[in-house]
N, C-alpha and C positions, 0 to 999 in steps of 0.2 A: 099413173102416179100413185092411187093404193095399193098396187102392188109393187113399187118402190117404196113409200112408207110402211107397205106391211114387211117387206124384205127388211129392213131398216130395225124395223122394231123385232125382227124377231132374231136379228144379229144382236141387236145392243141384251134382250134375254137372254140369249145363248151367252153372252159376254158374262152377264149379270151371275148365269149360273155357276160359270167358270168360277168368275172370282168367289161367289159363296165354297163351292167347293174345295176351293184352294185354303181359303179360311177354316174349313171344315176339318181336312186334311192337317193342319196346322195343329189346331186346338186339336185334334186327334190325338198326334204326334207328341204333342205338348205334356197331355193328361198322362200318357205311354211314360213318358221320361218321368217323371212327375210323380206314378205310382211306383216306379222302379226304383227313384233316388227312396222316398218313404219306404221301402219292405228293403234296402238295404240298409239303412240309418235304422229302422228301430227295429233289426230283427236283436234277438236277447244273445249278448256277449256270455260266453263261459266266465263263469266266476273265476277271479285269479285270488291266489295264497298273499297275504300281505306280506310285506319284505319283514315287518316286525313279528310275525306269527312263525315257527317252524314249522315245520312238514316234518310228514310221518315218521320220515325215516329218526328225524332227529327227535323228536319226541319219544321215541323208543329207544335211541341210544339214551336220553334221558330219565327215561323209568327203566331201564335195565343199569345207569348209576346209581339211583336213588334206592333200588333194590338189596345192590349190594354195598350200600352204604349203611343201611339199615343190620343187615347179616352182618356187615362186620361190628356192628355195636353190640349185638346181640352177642357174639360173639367173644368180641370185648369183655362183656359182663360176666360173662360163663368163664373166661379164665382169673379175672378178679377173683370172684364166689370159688371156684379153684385152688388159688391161692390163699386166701382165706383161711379154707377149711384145713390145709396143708399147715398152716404156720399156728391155727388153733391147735391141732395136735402133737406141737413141736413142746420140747422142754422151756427153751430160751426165748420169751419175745420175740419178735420183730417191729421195727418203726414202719411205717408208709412215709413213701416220699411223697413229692408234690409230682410226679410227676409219671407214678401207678406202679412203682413195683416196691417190695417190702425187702428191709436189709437188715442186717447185725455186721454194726460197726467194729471193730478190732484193731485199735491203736496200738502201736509201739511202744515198745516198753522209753524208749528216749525218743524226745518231741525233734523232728528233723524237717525238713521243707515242705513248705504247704503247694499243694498243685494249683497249679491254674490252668484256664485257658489255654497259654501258651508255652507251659512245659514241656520240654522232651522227655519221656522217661522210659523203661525198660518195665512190663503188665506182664502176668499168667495170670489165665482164669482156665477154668476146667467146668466145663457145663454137664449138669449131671437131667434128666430127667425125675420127673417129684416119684417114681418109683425105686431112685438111687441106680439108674445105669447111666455110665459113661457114656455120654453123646460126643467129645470132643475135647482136645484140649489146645489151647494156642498162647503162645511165648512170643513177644517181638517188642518192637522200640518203636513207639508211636507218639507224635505229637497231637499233642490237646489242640481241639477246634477245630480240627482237621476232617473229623466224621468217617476216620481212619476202624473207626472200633464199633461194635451198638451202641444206641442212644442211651440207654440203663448203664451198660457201665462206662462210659465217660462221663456221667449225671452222676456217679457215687464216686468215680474217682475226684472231682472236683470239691469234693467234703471229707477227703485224705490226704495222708501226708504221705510223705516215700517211707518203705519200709510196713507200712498199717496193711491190714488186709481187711476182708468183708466176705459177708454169703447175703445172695441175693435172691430174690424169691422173684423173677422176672416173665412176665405175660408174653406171649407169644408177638405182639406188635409193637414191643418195646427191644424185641434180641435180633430172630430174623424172620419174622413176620408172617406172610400168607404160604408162603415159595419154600421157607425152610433153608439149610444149608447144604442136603446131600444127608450129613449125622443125622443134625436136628430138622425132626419133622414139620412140615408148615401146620398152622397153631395149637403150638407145641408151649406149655410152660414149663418154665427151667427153675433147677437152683444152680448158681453159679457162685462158685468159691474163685472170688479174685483176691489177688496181692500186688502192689506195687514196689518198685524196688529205685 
């Protein structure tokens, strides 16, 4: 009989040991899962660009505008100070417009239609360079508001009548600007002899 209760007890031990083991095994398993979720939850995300901030690229198209926005003021001023100096050593005055370039008005001798906005009317102007060569001349029938002409002279033809003429002392971003025409070189300041008819 104690070696039936000793067989006894040393089955219900062995049993005992199983299930600690099994438990063992568990919480093993457990802690395993447990450090794996933690080292994948806090390993360190790559920083992301915020949707409100640009990236490089665009920040570089952005200071290569602000660059040449700057040159072309610069630039701006150097043909002002140009004209200037050009219309200081002129006999006749010139006015400034409001709007950057310098003129001598020449009305007709009898008062005839005022232009407007939306006149048709028949223009020559002959754009000379401020050392007096011919860059160009053009003749045609353009309507006012149309943006048909340069910005300078549909801005002086709007302060003439039909028949008046004008010489204009005009800044290279007021006629044709950075690009030029092929004649007139990009910036280029002109005197231009217009008349309307």
């Amino acid at each position: 009989m104690r070696e039936a209760s000793r067989q006894e007890g040393l089955s219900l031990h062995i049993s005992d040991l199983m299930k600690q083991s099994q438990r063992k095994t568990i919480t093993e398993w457990g802690l395993a899962v447990l450090l794996l979720l933690m080292s994948v939850s806090c390993a360190k995300q790559r920083p992301q660009i915020p949707s409100n901030r640009p990236d490089e690229t665009e920040q570089q198209e952005q200071k290569t505008a602000q660059n040449l926005a700057q040159a072309n003021q610069i630039a701006a001023q150097q043909a002002l100070d140009e004209l200037r100096r050009y219309a200081d050593a002129c006999t006749e005055p010139y006015q400034s417009s409001d709007l950057g370039y310098m003129y001598r008005h020449y009305p007709a001798s009898q008062a005839r239609q005022q232009i407007t906005d939306t006149t048709t009317l028949t223009i020559s102007y002959w754009v000379y360079s401020l050392q007096d060569s011919l860059c160009g001349y053009t003749s045609a029938t353009v309507q006012m508001g149309r943006k048909q002409i340069p910005e300078a002279i549909e801005d002086m033809l709007l302060q003439m009548q039909r028949g008046d003429s004008a010489t204009l002392l005009v800044p290279w971003y007021l006629l044709y600007g950075r690009s030029g025409n092929g004649l007139v070189a990009p910036y280029m300041q002109t005197r231009v002899e217009l008349s309307a008819q």
